[in-house]
C-alpha positions in Angstrom: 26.4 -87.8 -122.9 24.9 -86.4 -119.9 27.2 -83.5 -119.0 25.4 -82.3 -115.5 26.4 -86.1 -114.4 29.9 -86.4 -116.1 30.8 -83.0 -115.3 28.7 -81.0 -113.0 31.6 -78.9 -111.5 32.7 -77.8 -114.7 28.9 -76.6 -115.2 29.0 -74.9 -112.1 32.4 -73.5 -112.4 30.7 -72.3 -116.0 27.8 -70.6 -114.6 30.2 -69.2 -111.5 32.0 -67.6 -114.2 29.5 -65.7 -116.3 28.2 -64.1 -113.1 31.3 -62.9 -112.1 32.1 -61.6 -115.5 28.5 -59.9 -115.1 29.5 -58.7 -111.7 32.4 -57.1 -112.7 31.2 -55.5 -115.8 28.9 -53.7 -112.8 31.7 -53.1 -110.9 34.2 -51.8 -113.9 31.1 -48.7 -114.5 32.0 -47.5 -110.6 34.9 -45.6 -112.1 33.0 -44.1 -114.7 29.9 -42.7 -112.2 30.9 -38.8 -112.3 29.4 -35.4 -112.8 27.6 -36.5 -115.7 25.6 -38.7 -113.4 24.7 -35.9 -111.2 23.7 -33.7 -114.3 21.3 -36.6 -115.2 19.9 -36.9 -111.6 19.7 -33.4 -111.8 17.3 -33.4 -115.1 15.6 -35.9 -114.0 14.3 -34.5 -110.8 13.9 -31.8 -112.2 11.4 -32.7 -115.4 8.1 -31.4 -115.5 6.7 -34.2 -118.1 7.8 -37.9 -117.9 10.4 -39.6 -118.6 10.4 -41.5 -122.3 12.6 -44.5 -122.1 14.0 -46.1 -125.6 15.9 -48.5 -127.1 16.1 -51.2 -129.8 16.6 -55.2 -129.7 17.8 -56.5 -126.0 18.2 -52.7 -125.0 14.4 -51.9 -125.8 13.9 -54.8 -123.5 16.3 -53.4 -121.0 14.3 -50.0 -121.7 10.9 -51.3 -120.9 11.9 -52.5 -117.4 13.7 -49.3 -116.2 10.8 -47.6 -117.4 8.6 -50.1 -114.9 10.8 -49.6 -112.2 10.8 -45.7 -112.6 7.1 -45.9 -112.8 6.9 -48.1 -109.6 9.0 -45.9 -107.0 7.2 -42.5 -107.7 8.8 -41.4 -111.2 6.6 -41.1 -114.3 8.0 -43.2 -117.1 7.0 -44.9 -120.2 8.5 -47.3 -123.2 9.0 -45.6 -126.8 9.9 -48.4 -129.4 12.1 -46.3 -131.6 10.7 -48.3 -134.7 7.1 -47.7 -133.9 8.1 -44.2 -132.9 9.3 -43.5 -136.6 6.0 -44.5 -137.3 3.5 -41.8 -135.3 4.7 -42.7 -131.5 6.4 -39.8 -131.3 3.4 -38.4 -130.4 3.5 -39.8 -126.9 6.1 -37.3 -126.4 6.5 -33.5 -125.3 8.8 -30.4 -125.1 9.2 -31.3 -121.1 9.4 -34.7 -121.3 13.3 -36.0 -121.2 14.7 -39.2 -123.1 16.8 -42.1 -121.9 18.4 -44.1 -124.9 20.0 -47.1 -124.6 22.2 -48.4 -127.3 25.6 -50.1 -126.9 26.6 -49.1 -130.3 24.5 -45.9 -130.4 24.5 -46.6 -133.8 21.6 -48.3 -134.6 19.1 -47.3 -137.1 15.8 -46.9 -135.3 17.5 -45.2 -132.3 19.4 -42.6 -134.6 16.4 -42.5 -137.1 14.4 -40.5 -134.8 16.9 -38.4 -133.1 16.2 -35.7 -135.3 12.6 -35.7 -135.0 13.8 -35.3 -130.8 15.5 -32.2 -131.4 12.8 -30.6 -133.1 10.6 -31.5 -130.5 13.0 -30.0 -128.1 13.1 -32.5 -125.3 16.3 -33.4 -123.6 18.2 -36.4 -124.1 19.9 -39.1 -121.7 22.3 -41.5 -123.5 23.2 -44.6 -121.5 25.8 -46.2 -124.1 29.2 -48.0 -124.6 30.4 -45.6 -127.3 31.2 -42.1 -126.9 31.9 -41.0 -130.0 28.6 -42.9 -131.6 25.7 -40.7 -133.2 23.7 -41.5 -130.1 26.2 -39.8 -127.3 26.5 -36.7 -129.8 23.4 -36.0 -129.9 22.4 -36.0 -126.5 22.8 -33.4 -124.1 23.9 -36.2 -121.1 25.9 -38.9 -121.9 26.0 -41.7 -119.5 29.2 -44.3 -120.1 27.7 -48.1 -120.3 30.7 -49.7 -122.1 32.3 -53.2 -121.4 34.7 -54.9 -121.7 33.9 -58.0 -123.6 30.5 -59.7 -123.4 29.8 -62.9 -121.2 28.8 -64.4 -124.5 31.9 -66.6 -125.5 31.9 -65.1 -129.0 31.6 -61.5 -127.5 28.3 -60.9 -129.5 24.9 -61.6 -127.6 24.0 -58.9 -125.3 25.0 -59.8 -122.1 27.1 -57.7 -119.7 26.6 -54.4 -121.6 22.4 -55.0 -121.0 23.2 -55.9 -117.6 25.4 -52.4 -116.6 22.6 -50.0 -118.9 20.1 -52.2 -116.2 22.2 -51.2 -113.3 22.3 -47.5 -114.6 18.9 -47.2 -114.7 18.3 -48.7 -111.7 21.0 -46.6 -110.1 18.9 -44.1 -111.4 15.2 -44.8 -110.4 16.3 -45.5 -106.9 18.0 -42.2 -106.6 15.2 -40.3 -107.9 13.2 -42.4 -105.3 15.2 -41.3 -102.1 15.4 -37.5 -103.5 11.5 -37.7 -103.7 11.2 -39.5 -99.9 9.2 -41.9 -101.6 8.2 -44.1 -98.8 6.7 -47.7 -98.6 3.0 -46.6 -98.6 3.6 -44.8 -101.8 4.9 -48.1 -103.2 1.4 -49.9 -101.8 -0.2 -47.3 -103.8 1.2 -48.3 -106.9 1.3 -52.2 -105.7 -2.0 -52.7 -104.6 -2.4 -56.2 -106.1 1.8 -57.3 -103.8 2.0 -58.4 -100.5 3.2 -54.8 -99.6 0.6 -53.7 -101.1 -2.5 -55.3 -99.2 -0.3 -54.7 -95.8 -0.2 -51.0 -95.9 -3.3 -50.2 -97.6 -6.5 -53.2 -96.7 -8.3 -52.0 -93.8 -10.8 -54.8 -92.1 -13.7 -52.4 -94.0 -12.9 -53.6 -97.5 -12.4 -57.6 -97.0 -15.8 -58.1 -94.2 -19.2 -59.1 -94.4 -21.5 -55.9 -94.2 -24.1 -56.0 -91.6 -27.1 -56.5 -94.5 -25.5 -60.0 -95.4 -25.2 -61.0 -91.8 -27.9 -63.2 -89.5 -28.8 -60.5 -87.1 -31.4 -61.6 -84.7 -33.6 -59.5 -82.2 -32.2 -60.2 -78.5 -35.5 -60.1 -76.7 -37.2 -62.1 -79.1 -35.0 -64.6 -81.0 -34.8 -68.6 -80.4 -32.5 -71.0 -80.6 -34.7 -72.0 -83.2 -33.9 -69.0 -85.2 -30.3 -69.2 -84.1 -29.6 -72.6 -86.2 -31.9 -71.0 -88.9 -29.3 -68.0 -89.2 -26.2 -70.1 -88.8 -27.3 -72.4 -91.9 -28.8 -69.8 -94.2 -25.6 -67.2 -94.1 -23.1 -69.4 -93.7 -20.9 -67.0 -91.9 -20.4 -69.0 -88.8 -21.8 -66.7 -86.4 -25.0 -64.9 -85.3 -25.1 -61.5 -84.1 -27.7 -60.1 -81.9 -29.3 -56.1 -81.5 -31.9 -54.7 -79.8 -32.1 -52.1 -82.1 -30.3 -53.8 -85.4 -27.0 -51.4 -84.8 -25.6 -51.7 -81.5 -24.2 -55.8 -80.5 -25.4 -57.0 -77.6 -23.6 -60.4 -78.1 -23.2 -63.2 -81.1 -23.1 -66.9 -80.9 -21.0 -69.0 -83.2 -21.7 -72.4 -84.2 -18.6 -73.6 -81.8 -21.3 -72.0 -79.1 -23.8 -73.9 -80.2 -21.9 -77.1 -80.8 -20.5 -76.8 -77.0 -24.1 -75.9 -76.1 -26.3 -78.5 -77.4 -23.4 -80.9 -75.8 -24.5 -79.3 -72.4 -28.1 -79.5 -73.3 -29.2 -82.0 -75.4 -32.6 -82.6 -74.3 -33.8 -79.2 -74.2 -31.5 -77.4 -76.4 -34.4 -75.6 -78.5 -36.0 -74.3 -75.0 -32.9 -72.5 -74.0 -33.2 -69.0 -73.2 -30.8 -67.3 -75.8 -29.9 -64.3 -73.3 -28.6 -66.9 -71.1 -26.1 -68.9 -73.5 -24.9 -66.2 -75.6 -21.2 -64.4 -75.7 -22.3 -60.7 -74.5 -19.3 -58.8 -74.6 -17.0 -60.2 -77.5 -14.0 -59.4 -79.0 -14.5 -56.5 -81.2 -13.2 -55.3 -84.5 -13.1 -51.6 -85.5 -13.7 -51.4 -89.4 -11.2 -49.1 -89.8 -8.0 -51.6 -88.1 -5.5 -52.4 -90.8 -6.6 -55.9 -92.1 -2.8 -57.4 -91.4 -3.4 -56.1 -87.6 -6.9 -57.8 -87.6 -5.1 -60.8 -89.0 -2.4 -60.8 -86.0 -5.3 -60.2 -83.3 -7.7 -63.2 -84.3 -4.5 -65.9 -85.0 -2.0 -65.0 -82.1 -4.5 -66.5 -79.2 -4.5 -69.8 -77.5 -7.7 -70.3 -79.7 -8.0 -68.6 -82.8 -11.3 -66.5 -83.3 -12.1 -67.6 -86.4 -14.8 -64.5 -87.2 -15.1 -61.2 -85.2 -17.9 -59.0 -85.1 -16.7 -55.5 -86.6 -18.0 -51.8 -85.5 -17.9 -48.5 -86.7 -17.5 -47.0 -83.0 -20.2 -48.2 -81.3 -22.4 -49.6 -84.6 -22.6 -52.8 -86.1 -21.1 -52.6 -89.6 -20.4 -56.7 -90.2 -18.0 -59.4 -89.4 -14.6 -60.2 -90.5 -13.8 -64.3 -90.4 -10.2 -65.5 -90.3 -10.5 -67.9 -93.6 -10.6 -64.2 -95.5 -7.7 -62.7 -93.7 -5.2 -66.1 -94.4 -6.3 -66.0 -97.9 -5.7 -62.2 -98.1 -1.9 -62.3 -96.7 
């Protein structure tokens, strides 16, 4: 029986359901956000180490991706796996770190096995949990409320709204900790370099062109066409760039210049004077123009440059082409 045929609005009604049980777990933890909350902002601001987040089974999992989102938006944070930490990973932490635990019971055996060892290490501990009275919230010195109701689960057992809510905590937290610290979208490049923020805020033209030693510069006062065609096929680059003195352009030619010119020339193409047929005073690049504003100046023109000599000031340093920039953003 094909049930998404027979009965796709039950389905949807189904999934509908879940998320708004999800939802409202969220919702439910609104009247449980109090001075505790503040006291655990208040640490965590305040640490001088990092922040150690744990947990075991679908909470460890939970864990590992608050830790990522701390460690994203400007706070310091890493993944303990209580197991392995019973095992010599306590190492990883120190006297100034402070602990977030996550356990819906707060009674499981790796969490509570290395409370103790915590203690005598003397760092401070953040419960995020659904019991209060559990070994967990007794032993920690901030206890953050993370119970629901029932589960999403039909049989009220997989993990399902009480993982969401500790999620929502901890992002609740990372993003405060983020505003209190005027962490601002370049500080998020910095740590994205590889996103789409990323390469927006921080690529400047100087780290995607061509430098000027793998470009086809020619001598103005002595070059042909000859050697024009020469430097268009052996670089590749679509352009050649002329100098008196190999550092300061006096003009390039592209091979849309030569196409358009050996139209207008045919016969005597190769006799052309270069000084006569070449662009002198092209667009210009500065090395140092963000790479997404380079972008927006070659493509927003009735005819897109598709490669731009760049300068350092007044010196040559290369050529950026279009086909780099598209692939880049």
């Amino acid at each position: 029986m094909n049930i998404y045929a027979s009965e796709p609005e039950a389905v949807l009604n189904q999934l509908k359901e879940i998320l708004r049980e999800e939802a409202d777990a969220i919702y439910d933890i609104l009247g449980h956000v109090d001075k505790s909350y503040l006291h655990a902002v208040e640490m965590l601001h305040q640490c001088r180490g990092k922040v150690v987040v744990t947990g075991i089974g679908k909470s460890g999992l939970i864990a590992r991706k608050i830790a990522a989102t701390m460690s994203s938006t400007g706070t310091l944070a890493v993944f303990l796996h209580p197991a392995e930490g019973m095992h010599g990973d306590l190492g990883m932490v120190a006297p100034e770190d402070i602990i977030i635990a996550i356990g819906k019971s707060g009674e499981s055996d790796e969490l509570t096995g290395i409370l103790p060892a915590l203690k005598k290490i003397g760092t401070k501990i953040i419960a995020i949990t659904g019991n209060l009275k559990s070994t967990l919230a007794v032993n920690a010195d901030v206890v953050l409320y993370g119970g629901v109701e029932r589960e999403a689960c039909p049989h009220n057992l997989a993990p399902t709204s009480s993982t969401t809510v500790a999620l929502a905590i901890g992002d609740a937290l990372a993003i405060t900790l983020m505003k209190l610290k005027n962490f601002q979208p370049e500080d998020f490049a910095v740590y994205h370099p590889g996103g789409r923020l990323g390469k927006r805020l921080l690529l400047r033209v100087r780290d995607i062109m061509v430098r000027r030693e793998k470009c086809p510069i020619l001598d103005l006062a002595t070059a042909t066409m000859q050697e024009v065609i020469i430097g268009l096929s052996r670089y590749g680059l679509g352009i050649v760039l002329f100098s008196k003195d190999g550092h300061r352009l006096e003009g390039i030619m592209t091979d849309g210049d030569v196409r358009r010119t050996l139209q207008k020339y045919p016969s005597d193409f190769f006799q052309l004077d270069v000084t006569k047929v070449i662009t002198k005073d092209p667009i210009t690049i500065q090395q140092d123009l963000m790479a997404v504003d380079a972008l927006a100046m070659m493509e927003k023109r009735d005819r897109p440059l598709n490669v731009a000599p760049v300068l350092d000031g007044e010196q040559l340093a290369g050529i950026v082409r279009l086909h780099e920039l598209l692939q880049v953003f």
